[in-house]
C-alpha positions as CSV (number, residue, x, y, z in Angstrom):
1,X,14.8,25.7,6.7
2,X,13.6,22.5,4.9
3,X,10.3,22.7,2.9
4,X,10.8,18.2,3.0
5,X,7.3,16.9,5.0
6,X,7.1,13.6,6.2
7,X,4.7,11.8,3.9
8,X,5.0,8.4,6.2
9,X,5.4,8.8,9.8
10,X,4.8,6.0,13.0
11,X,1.6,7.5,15.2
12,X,3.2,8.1,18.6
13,X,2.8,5.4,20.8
14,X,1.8,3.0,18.2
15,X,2.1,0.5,15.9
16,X,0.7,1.9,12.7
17,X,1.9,3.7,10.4
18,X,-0.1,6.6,8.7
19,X,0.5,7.8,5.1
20,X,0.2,11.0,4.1
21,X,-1.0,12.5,0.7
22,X,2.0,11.7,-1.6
23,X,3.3,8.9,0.5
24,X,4.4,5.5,-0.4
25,X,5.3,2.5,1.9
26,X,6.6,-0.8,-0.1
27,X,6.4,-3.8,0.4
28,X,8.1,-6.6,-1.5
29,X,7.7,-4.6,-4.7
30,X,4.3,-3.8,-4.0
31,X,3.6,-0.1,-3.5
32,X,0.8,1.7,-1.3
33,X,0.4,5.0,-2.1
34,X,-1.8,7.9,-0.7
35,X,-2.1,10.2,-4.0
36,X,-2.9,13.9,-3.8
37,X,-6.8,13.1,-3.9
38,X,-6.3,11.0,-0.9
39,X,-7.3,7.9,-2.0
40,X,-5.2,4.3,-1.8
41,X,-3.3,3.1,-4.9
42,X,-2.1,-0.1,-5.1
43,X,0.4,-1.0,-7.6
44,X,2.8,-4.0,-7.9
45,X,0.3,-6.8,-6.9
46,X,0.9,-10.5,-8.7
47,X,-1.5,-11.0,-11.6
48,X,-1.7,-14.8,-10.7
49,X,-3.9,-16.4,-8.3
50,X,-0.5,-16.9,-5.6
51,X,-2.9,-19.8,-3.6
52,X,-1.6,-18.8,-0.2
53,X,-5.0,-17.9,1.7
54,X,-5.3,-14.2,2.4
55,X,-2.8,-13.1,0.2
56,X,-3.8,-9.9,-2.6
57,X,-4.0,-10.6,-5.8
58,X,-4.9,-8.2,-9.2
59,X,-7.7,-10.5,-10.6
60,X,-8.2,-8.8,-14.5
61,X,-7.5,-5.7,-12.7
62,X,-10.1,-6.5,-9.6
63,X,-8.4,-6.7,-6.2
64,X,-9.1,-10.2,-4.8
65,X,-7.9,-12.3,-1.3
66,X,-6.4,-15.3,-2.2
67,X,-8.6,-18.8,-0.6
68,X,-5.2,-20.5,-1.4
């Protein structure tokens, strides 16, 4: 038997997905990870104001939403 665990799963009935600790979903080179602590790390975010409203965006290292 497999010791593997799901780390990223679909809730049942849903449309969300939940992350476990040690998990990582990606997203167009940007990574969210769940790490051991359980707490959200965000890494591959643009460094540059992108200017499309909403958007993430690494500000100096502060996470910032984008007024385009």
């Amino acid at each position: 038997m497999s010791d593997y665990a799901t780390k990223v799963h679909r809730d049942l009935g849903g449309d969300s997905l939940t992350i476990d600790p040690g998990g990582t979903v990606n997203f167009s080179g940007v990574a969210f990870t769940v790490n051991a602590a359980g707490k959200l790390v965000i890494t591959g975010l643009p460094t540059a104001d992108p200017h499309v409203v909403g958007q993430l965006y690494s500000n100096g290292g502060a996470l910032t939403v984008s007024a385009g």
